[in-house]
C-alpha positions in Angstrom: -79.0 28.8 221.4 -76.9 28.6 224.8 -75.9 32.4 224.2 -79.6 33.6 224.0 -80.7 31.3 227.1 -77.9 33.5 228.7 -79.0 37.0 227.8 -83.0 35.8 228.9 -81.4 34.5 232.3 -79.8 37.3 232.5 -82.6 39.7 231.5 -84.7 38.0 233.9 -82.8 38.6 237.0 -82.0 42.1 235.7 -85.9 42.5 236.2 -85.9 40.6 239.8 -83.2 43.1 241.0 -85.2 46.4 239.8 -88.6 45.3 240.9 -87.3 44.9 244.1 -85.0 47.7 244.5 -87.3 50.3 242.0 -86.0 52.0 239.0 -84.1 55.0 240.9 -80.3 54.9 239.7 -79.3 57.3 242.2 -79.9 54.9 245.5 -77.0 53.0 246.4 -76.8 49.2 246.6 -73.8 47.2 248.4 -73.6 44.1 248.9 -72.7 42.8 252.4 -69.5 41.4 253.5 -70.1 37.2 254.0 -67.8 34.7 255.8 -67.8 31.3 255.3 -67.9 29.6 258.7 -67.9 25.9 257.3 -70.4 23.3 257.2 -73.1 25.1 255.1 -72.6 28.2 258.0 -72.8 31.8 256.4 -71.8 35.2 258.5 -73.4 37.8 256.8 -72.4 40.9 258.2 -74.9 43.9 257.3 -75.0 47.3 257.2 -77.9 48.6 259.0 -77.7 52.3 258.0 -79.5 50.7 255.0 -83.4 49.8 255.4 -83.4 46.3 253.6 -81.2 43.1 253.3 -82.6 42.0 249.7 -82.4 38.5 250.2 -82.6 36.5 246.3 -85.8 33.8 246.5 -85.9 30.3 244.2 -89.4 29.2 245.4 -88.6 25.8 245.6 -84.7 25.5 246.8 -83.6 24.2 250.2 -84.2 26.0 253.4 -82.1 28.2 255.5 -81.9 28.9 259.0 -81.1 32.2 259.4 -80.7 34.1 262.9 -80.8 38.0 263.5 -77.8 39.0 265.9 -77.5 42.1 267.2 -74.4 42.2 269.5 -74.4 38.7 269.0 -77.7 38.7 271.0 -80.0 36.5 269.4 -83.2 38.4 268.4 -85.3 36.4 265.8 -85.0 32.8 263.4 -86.9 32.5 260.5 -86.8 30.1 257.7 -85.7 31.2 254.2 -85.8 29.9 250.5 -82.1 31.3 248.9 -81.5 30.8 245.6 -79.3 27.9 244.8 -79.9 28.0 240.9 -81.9 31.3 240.0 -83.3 33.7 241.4 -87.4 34.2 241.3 -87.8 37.4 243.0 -86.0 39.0 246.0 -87.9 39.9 249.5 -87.4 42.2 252.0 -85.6 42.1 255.4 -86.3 45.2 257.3 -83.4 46.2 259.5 -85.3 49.0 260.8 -85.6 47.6 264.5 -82.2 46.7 264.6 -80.3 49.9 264.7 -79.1 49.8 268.4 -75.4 47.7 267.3 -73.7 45.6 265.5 -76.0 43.4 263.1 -75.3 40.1 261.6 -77.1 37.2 259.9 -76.0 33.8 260.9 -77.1 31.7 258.0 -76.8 27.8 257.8 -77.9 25.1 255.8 -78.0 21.2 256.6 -75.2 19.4 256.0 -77.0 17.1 253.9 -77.6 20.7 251.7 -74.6 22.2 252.1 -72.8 19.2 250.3 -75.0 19.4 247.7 -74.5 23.1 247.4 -70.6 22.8 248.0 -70.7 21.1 244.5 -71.6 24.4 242.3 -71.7 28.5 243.2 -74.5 29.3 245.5 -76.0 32.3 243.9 -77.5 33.9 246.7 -73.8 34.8 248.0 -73.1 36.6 244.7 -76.7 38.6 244.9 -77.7 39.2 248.3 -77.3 43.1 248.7 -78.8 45.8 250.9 -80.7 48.8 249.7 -83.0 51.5 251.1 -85.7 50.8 248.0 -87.8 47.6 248.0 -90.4 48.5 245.4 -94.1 47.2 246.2 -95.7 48.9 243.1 -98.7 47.1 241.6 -96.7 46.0 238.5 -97.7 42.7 238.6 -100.0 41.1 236.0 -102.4 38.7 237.7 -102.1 41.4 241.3 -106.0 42.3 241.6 -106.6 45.8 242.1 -109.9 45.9 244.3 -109.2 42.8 246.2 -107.0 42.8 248.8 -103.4 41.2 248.5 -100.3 42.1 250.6 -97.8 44.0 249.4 -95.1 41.1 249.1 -95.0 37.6 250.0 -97.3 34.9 251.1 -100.8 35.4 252.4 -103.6 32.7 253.7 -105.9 32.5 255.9 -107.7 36.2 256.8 -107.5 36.3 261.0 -108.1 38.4 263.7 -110.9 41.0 261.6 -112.5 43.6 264.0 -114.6 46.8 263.4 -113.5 50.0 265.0 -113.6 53.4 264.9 -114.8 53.5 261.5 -112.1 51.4 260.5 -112.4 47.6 259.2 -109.0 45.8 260.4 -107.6 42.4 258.3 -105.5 40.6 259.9 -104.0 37.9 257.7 -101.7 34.8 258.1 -98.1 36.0 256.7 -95.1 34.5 255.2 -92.9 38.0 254.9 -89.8 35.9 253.5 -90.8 34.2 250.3 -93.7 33.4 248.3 -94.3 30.2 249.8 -95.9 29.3 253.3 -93.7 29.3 256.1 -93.0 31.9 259.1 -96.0 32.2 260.2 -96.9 35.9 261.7 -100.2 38.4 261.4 -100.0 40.5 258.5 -102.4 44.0 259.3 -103.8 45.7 256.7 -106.8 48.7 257.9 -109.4 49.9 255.3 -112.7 52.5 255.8 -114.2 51.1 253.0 -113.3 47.5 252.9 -112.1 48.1 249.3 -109.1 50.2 249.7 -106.3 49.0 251.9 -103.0 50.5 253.8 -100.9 48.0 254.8 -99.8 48.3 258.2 -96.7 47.1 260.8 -97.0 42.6 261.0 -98.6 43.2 263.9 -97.9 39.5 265.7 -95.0 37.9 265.7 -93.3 34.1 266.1 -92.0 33.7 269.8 -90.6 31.1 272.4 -93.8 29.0 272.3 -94.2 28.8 268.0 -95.5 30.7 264.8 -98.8 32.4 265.0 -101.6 30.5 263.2 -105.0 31.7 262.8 -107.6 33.4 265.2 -109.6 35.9 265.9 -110.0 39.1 267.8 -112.7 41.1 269.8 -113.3 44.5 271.2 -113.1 43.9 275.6 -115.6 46.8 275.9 -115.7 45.9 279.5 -112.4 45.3 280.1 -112.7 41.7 281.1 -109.6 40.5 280.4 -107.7 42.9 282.6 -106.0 44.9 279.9 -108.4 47.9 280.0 -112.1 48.9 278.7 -112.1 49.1 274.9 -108.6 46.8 274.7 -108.6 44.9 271.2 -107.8 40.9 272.7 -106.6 38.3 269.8 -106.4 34.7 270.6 -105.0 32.7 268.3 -103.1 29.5 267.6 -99.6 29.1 268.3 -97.7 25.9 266.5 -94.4 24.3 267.2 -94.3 20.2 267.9 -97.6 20.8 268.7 -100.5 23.7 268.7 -102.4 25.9 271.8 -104.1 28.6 272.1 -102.1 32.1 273.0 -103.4 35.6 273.4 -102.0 39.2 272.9 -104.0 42.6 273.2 -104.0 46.0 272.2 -104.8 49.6 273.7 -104.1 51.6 270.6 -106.5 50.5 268.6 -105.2 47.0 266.8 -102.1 49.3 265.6 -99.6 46.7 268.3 -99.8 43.8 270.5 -98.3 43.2 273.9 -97.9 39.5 274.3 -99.5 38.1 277.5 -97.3 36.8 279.7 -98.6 33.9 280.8 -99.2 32.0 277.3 -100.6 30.2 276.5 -104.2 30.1 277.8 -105.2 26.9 276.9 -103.3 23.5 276.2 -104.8 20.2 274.6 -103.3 16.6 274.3 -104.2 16.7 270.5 -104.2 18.8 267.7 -106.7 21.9 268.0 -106.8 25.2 266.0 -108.1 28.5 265.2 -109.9 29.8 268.4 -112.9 32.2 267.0 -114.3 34.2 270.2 -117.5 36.0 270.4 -119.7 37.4 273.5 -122.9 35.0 274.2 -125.6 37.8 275.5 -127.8 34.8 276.5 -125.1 34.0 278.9 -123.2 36.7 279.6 -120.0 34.8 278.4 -116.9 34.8 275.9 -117.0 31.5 273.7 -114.6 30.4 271.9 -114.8 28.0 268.6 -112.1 25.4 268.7 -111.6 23.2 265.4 -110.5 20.0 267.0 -109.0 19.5 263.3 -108.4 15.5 262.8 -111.2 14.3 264.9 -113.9 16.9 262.7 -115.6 18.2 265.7 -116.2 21.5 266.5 -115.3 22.7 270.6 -117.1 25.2 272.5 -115.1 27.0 275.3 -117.1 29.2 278.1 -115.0 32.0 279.9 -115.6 35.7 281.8 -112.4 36.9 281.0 -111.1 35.9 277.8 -108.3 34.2 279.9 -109.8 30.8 281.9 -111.6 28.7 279.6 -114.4 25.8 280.5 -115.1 23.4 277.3 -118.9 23.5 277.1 -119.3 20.8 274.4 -118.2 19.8 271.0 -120.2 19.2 267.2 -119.8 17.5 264.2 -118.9 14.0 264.6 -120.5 12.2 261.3 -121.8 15.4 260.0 -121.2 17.2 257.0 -117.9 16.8 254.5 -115.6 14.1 257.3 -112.5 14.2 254.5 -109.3 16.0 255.4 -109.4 18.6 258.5 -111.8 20.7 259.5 -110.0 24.1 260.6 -111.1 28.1 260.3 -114.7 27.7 262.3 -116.9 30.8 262.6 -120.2 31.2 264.7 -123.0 33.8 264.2 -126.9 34.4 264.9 -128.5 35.3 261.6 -131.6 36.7 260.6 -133.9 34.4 258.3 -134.6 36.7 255.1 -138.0 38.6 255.4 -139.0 37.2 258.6 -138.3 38.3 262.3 -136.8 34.2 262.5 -133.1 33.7 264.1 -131.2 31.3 263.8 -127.5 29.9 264.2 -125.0 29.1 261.3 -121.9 27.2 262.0 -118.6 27.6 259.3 -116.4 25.0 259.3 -113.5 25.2 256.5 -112.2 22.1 255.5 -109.3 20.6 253.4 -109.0 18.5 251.6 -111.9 16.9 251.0 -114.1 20.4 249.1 -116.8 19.7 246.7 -113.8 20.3 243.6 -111.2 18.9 245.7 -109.0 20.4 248.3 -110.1 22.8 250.3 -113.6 24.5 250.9 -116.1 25.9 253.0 -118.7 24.0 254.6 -121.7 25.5 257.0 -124.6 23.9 259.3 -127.5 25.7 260.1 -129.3 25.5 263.7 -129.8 26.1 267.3 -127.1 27.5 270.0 -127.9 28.2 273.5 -124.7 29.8 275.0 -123.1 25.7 275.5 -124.3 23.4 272.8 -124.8 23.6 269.2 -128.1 21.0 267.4 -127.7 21.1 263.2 -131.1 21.1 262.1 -130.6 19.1 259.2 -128.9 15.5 258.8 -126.0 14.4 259.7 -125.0 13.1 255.9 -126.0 16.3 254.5 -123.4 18.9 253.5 -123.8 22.4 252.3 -120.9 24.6 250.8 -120.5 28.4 251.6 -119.4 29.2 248.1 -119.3 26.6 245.0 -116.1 27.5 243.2 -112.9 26.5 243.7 -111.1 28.8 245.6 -112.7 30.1 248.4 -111.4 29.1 251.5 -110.9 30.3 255.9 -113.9 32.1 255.4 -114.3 33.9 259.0 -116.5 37.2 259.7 -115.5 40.4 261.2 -116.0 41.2 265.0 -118.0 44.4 266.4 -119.3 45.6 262.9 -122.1 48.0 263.0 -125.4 47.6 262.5 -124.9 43.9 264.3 -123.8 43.4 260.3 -122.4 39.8 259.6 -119.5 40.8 257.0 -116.9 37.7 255.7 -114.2 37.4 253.8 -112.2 34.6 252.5 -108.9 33.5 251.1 -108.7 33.0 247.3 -107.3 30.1 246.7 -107.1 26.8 247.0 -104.4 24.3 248.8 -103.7 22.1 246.0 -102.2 24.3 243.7 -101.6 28.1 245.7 -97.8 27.9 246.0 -97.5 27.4 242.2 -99.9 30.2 240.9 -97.9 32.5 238.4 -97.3 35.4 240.3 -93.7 35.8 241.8 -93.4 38.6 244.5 -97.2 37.9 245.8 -99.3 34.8 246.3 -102.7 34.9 247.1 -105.2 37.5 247.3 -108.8 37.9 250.0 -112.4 37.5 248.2 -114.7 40.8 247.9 -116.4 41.0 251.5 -119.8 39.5 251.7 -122.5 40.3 254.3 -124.7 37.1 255.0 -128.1 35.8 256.2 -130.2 33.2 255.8 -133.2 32.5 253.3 -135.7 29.9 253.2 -135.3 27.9 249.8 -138.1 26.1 248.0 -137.9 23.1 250.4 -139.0 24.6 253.3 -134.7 24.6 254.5 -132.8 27.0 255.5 -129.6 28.0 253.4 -126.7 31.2 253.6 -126.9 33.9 251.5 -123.5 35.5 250.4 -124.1 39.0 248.6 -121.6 41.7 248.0 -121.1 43.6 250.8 -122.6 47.6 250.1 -119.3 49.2 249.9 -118.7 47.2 246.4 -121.7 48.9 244.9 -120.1 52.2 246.5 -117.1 51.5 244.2 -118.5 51.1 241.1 -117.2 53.9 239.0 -118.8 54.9 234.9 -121.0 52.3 233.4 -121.3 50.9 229.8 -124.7 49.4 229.4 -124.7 46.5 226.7 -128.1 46.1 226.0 -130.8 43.8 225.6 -131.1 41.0 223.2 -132.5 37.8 221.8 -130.4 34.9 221.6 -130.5 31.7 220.1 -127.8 28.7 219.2 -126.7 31.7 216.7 -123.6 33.4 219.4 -123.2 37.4 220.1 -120.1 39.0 220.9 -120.0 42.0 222.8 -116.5 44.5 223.1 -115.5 45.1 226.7 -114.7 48.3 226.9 -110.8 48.1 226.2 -109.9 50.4 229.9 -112.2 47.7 232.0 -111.1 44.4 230.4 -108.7 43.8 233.2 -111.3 45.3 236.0 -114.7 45.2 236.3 -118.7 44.0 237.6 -120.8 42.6 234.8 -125.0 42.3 235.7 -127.0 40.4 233.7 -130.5 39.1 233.6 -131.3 36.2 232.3 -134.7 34.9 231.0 -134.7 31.3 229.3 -137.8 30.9 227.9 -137.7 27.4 226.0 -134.0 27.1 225.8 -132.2 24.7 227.9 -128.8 26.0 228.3 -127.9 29.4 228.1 -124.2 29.9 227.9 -122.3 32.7 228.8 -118.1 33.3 227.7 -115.5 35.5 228.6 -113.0 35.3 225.9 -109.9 37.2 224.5 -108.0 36.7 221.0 -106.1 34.3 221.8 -108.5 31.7 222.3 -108.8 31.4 226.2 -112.3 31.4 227.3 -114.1 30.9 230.3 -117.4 29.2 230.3 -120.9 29.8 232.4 -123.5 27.9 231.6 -127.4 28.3 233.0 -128.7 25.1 232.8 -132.4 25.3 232.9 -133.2 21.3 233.1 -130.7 20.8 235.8 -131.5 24.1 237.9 -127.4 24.8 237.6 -125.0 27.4 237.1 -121.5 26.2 235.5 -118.1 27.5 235.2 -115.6 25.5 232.7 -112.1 27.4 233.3 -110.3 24.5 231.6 -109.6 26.7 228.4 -109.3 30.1 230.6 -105.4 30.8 230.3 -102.3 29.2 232.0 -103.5 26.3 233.4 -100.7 23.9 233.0 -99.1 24.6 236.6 -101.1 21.8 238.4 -103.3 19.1 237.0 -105.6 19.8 239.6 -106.2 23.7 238.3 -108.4 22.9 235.1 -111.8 21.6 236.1 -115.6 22.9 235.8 -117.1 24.1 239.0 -120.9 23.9 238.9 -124.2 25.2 241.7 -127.6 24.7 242.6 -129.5 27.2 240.6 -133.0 28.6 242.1 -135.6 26.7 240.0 -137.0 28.9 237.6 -136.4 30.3 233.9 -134.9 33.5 235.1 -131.3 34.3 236.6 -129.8 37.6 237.6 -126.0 37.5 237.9 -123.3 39.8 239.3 -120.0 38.7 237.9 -116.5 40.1 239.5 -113.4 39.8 237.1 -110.1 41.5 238.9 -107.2 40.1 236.5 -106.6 36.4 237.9 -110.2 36.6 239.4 -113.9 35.5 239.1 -116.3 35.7 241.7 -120.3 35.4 240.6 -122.8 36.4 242.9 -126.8 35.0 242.1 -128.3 38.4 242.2 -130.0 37.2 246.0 -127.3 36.0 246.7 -128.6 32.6 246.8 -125.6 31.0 245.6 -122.1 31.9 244.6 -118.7 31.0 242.6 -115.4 31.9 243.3 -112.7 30.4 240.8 -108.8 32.1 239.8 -108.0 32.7 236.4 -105.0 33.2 234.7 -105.5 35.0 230.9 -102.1 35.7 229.0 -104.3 38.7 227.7 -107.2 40.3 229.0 -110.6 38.9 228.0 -112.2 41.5 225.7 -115.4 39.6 224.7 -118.5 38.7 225.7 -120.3 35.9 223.6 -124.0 34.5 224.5 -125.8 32.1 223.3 -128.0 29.0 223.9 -128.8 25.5 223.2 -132.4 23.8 222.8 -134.6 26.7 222.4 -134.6 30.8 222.3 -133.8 33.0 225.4 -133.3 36.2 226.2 -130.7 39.1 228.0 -133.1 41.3 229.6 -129.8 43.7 230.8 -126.1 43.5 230.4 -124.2 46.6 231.9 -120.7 47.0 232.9 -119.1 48.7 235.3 -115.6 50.2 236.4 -114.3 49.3 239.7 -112.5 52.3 240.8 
């Protein structure tokens, strides 16, 4: 038994080193020379005629310090997860801007670590190596391909999104060293489409005053700020011992920052976060959305140029979800559905404290004026962006055309992200919604989330599955075998006399997800409990349910993208985003219904290209 747990340790790090380094034999691969300096202190003296360090990653060991020298001239510190007793996947460093001398990485450990290290081999200083390869292929099994992910590493909370130029900019908080939060910088990826994504450059880095936390970004078409007409300005949080507000801009387009030099722009004597900034054409001012995060209230800043900033007033005190901290707020004008009605919508992300436990996103609906946001509803009342699990930091994009109100979130949730099975990845953005606001049965207002058009504009061959009765009797339809990993399924729904109608995606190994239309409760259901791996955090399993429109009939629009499900009503009147994790694709589609007889008016399929 010991002798085959060797050969699978040993296969399995064989597969680490040649998904990072990629399959091609002929590329050489040296390991660098090391120096034990004492005291859990490492020398690591690199070659930088290669591209990468390939540093070897255990999720959950110890951190390291490490220090970039160049001519002993200290030029960066990050934190680092090296494997003390194997190895999970390795990540990237890019030496690229550090070709001008000699290159070494000071590397140290507490002492409290390194005498727990001292007592066995460290395996990082038998695997660390350098390369010119670092493969970023999509070879994952749970790595979506039409949402976007980054190419390694660890991804939250979207930031900074902009329109320009016929190009959609993400901006994304960015752990380049591990799979696991920490490091905090702005990951760039640019898109025409909003499906299909290059990754670009990190485009903000960690400096002097902290890590770079979320924010947003606008287009300075007058040039306020003093950096130029048409400069791109992103303010954003920067955290140390404690958190304020920083800035950097652009003049090429979003494609790199200049820091401003005199950050940061706006200090607090408490904890404050994620500055979202918009131009008020009723006043002729920038504001900027504070989340005062402990104290769940909402600020509102006033400024002409993007630099000096007035606080205006602040929201949400006994309002809405009060658990947890309320961080990642958003604030638009929206057009009421079918009516030539405005009004305001405030998001406000919280965690903990969602509707399924840790985090979620909450919204208000009502009246701004340039200085003061009024909710028109009650202060107990709480309504939730999206009703699944793992949607979360929704914020919208900046300067999109056709005054569009296009958002996107992160998929996932914080109870569980940093254990999801994937290794060289975590975390992956929601499809892009465009919103507004509809007038529901009760006279209120409520956000609509639908697909943003470019979705439709990727939908590739479609397989339609018919119509059908249905009863308590179940039946199974094939997925077609080259979309069971991929796809949009529509459906209509009409209920007749039944009083469930329920809906599974299954595969032949017995793991099944279950929707259920529930036509006496006005609810939609999802029961993931049974949908795969689950067994990675006893808060993952659970059944995520919405308010339904009140009626017999439901039209759905169901995403599945490998570890994904997102399910749009088909007006967008509610929606549900849950992760999945299958151990083999699900290949059927059952329905049936309880109490009665119903009916599938449509069922089609369709490729995502």
């Amino acid at each position: 038994m010991k002798s085959i747990i060797k050969i699978m340790l040993s296969l399995l790090f064989t597969s680490c080193f040649l998904q990072a380094v990629g399959s091609e034999t002929s590329e050489p691969v040296v390991s660098p020379q090391i120096n034990n300096a004492g005291y859990g202190r490492h020398i690591v003296r690199v070659d930088n005629n290669f591209k990468y360090v390939l540093l070897p990653i255990e999720d959950f060991a110890p951190e390291y310090e490490v220090s970039i020298l160049v001519d002993t001239k200290l030029e960066t510190t990050f934190n680092v997860r090296l494997a003390m007793n194997h190895i999970d996947y390795y990540m990237p460093l890019d030496l690229s801007p550090y070709k001008s001398g000699n290159v070494i990485l000071d590397v140290k450990s507490s002492l409290e670590e390194y005498n727990a290290r001292a007592k066995k081999d460290t395996l990082w200083l038998t695997n660390i190596t350098q390369s010119n390869i670092y493969n970023v292929e999509n070879t994952e099994q749970y790595r979506p391909s039409y949402h976007h992910t980054p190419l390694y590493g660890w991804m939250n909370d979207p930031n900074g999104m902009f329109y320009k130029d016929g190009t959609w900019h993400l901006f994304f908080q960015y752990g380049p060293y591990g799979s696991t939060w920490n490091n905090m910088t702005w990951g760039h990826s640019v898109s025409n489409d909003l499906l299909h994504w290059t990754a670009m450059d990190n485009a903000i880095l960690p400096d002097g005053l902290g890590t770079i936390f979320s924010g947003s970004a606008v287009v300075d078409k007058s040039g306020s700020a003093g950096f130029g007409k048409d400069a791109i300005v992103a303010i954003y949080t920067q955290a140390d011992r404690s958190q304020m507000q920083s800035m950097s801009y652009s003049n090429d387009g979003g494609m790199s920052f200049s820091t401003y030099k005199k950050n940061p722009i706006l200090t607090l004597p408490y904890e404050a976060r994620d500055p979202k900034v918009f131009y008020c054409e009723s006043t002729g001012k920038w504001i900027m959305v504070l989340a005062s995060a402990p104290a769940h209230e909402v600020e509102f800043y006033s400024s002409d140029n993007l630099t000096d900033w007035t606080l205006e007033s602040r929201f949400g005190k006994r309002y809405g979800c009060l658990d947890g901290v309320w961080e990642c707020p958003d604030l638009m004008e929206l057009n009421v559905r079918g009516t030539d009605e405005k009004r305001w919508v405030l998001i406000c992300n919280i965690n903990p404290g969602g509707i399924y436990g840790g985090s979620a996103t909450q919204y208000f609906v009502g009246t701004f004026d340039g200085h003061e946001f009024i909710c028109d509803t009650e202060p107990e009342i709480t309504r939730w962006v999206d009703y699944g699990k793992d949607h979360y930091a929704a914020v919208s994009w900046s300067n999109t055309p056709d005054n569009r109100h296009t958002m996107i979130a992160w998929m996932s949730n914080w109870q569980y992200c940093a254990v999801v099975p994937t290794t060289q990845y975590r975390s992956a953005n929601t499809l892009p919604r465009d919103v507004e606001l509809f007038r529901g049965d009760d006279g209120q207002l409520y956000l609509a989330s639908s697909p943003s058009p470019e979705v439709d504009n990727a939908r590739g061959m479609m397989t339609d599955l018919g119509s059908f009765a249905i009863s308590n009797k179940e039946i199974t339809k094939s997925i077609p075998e080259n979309l069971s990993n991929a796809y949009e399924l529509d459906m209509e729904i009409t209920a007749d006399n039944a009083e469930k109608v329920n809906i599974v995606l299954s595969n032949s190994k017995d793991e099944k997800v279950v929707m259920t239309f529930n036509t006496t409760s006005s609810t939609f259901s999802m029961d993931r409990t049974e949908s795969g791996i689950t067994d990675f955090s006893a808060d993952f399993p659970c059944i995520t349910s919405a308010p339904c429109p009140d009626n017999k009939k439901l039209s759905l629009r169901i995403f599945f993208d490998h570890s994904s499900l997102e399910v749009f009503e088909g007006e967008g009147r509610f929606t549900m985003t849950n992760l999945v994790f299958p151990t083999f694709p699900y290949d059927k589609i059952s329905v049936n219904c309880n109490g009665g007889k119903a009916k599938v008016t449509s069922m089609k399929i369709y490729e995502m290209k």
